[in-house]
N, C-alpha and C positions, 0 to 999 in steps of 0.2 A: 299460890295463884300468880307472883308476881314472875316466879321461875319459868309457867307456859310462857307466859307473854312475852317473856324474855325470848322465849326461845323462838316462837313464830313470830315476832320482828326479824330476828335473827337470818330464820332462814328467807325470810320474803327478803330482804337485803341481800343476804348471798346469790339469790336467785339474779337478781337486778343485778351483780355485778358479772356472772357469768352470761348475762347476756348483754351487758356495755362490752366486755372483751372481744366479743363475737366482732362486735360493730367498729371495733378498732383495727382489723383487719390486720393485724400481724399474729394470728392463733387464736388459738382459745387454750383455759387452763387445763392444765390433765387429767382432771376426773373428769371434763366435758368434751375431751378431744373424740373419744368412741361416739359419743352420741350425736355428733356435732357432723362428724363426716359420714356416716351412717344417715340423719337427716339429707345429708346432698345427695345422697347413692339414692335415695327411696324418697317418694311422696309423704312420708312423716314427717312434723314438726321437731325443731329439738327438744322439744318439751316433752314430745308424747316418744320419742325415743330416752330422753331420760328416765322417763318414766319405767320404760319396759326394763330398761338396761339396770336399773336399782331392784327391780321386783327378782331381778334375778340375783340381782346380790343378794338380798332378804332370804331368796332360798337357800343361797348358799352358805348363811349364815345358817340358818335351821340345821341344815344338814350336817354342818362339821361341828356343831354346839349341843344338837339335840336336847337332854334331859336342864343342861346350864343352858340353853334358851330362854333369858327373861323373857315372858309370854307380854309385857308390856314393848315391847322391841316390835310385835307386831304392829305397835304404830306408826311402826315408819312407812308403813303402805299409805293410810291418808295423807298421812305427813307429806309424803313421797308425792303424791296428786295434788297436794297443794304447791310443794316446789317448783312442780313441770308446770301445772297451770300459769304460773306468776313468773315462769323462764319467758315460757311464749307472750305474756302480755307484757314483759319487760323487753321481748325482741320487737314488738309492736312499738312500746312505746318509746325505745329509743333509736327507732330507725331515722331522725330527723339528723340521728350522729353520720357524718357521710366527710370523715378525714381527705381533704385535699393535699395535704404533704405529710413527710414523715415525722414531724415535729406534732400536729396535729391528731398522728396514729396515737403516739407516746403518748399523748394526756390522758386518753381514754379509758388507753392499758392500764396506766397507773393508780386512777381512781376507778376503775373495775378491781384492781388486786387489792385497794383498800377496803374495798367493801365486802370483798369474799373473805378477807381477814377480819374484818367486823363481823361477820357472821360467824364465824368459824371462833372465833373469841367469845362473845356473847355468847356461841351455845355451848361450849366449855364453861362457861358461869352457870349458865340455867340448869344444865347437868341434866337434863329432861329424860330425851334417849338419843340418840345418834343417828343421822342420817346412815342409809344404805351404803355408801361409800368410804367412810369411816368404822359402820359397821362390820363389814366385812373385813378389813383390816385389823380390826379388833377380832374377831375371831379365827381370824387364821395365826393370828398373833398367840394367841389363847391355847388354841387346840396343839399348834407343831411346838408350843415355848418358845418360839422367836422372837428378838426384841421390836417393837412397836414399828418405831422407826424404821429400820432395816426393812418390814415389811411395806411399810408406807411406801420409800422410797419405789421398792422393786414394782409396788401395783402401780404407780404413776407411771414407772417404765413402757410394763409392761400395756397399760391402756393406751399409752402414746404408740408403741410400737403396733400394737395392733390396729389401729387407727392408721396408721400411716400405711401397714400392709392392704388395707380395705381399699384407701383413697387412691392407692396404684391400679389397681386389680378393677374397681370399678369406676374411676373418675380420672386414672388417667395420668395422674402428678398427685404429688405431696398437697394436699387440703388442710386447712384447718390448724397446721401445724409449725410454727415458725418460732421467731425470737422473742415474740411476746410467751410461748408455750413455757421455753424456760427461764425466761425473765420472771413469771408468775410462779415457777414452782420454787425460785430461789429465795424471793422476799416475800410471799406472802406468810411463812411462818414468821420471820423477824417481824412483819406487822400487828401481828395477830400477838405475838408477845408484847409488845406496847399497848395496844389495846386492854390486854390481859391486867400488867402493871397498874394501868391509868381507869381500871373501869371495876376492881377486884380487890376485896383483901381477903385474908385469911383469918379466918375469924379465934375466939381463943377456943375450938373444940378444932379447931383443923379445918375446916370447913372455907372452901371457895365461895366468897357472898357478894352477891351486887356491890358496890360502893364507890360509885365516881368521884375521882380525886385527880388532880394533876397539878399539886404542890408538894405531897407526901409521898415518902417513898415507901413503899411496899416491900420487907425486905421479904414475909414468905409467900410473897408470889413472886418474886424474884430468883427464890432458890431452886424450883423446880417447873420452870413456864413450858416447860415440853409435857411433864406428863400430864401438865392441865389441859393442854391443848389436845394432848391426844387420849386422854381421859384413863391415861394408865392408873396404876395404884402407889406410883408414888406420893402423890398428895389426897386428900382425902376431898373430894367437891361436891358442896352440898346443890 
């Protein structure tokens, strides 16, 4: 029980952080760049285009997975309604954020990218199921045998690039996409490994378990904090 809870904290957080970055007006991160300029092009919220934009991940995880489709993976559709729902009421709730210099941009970004590495940390402990966005990374990772990583990197690419081809074609200039875009794709995995170290250990069956600590050093979640984060099989997480 303690693993959901884990994890819908988790994601309500990350939600709240990708809608502080919005408000700090130098980008947004790269899994919200498509949705995010996509919302300014059309009368939809970011939330309710996040929304659509994951349901299509979700399919496309089915599709290239088929039969190794965990049928519990289907949860990331609520899951995915709760996300977007909690985008939009976090772009609500911190619209009092209104940066008058660039010094003021920078705080926001910052503690937006810790929170999306808080989320993104915790739900690598809770090991629940994976948001659509990682999902899909995961199985295209899966299906071609490409490494994790290398595909991570390329979809972030590729959702920026297409993001920015949109925001020309219909807005006109580059939207949504700036030095906060790859300021957050750089350090939010180093955060997220801290978070990882300081809120994680490894238990004596292998097992990634709850355990906030930050006096102790954790040497195996140390030894392998990328494939915890990215839910590879190098570490085992319960």
């Amino acid at each position: 029980m303690l693993r959901y809870f884990l994890f819908v904290v988790a994601v309500i957080v990350q939600a709240s952080g990708i809608a502080l970055v919005v408000k700090s007006m130098l980008g947004t991160s790269p899994i919200s760049s498509l949705p995010y300029v996509i919302s300014l092009a059309s009368p939809f919220t970011l939330g309710q285009m996040t929304f659509s934009i994951n349901m299509l991940l979700v399919l496309g995880q089915y599709l290239l997975l088929r039969r190794a489709f965990d049928h519990i993976q289907f949860l990331q559709i609520p899951v995915t309604l709760i996300f977007s729902w909690f985008i939009d009421f976090f772009m609500e709730a911190w619209s009092w954020v209104i940066p008058t210099n660039y010094l003021l941009q920078l705080l926001p970004l910052l503690i937006s990218t810790t929170l999306i590495a808080f989320g993104v940390a915790v739900q690598g402990i809770a090991n629940v199921l994976m948001l659509p966005g990682e999902g899909i990374v995961y199985a295209v990772s899966r299906h071609f045998h490409i490494e994790f990583g290398k595909v991570k990197t390329a979809n972030d690419v590729s959702l920026v690039s297409l993001a920015a081809v949109i925001s020309l074609v219909y807005l006109g200039g580059i939207e949504g996409i700036r030095e906060g875009t790859l300021i957050s794709a750089l350090i939010t995995g180093t955060i997220a490994r801290h978070f990882l170290k300081h809120l994680s250990k490894v238990d004596e069956n292998g097992n990634l378990v709850f355990y906030p600590h930050f006096r102790e050093k954790n040497k195996g979640a140390q030894d392998c904090p990328e494939q915890m984060i990215s839910l590879e099989n190098g570490c085992k997480i319960k």
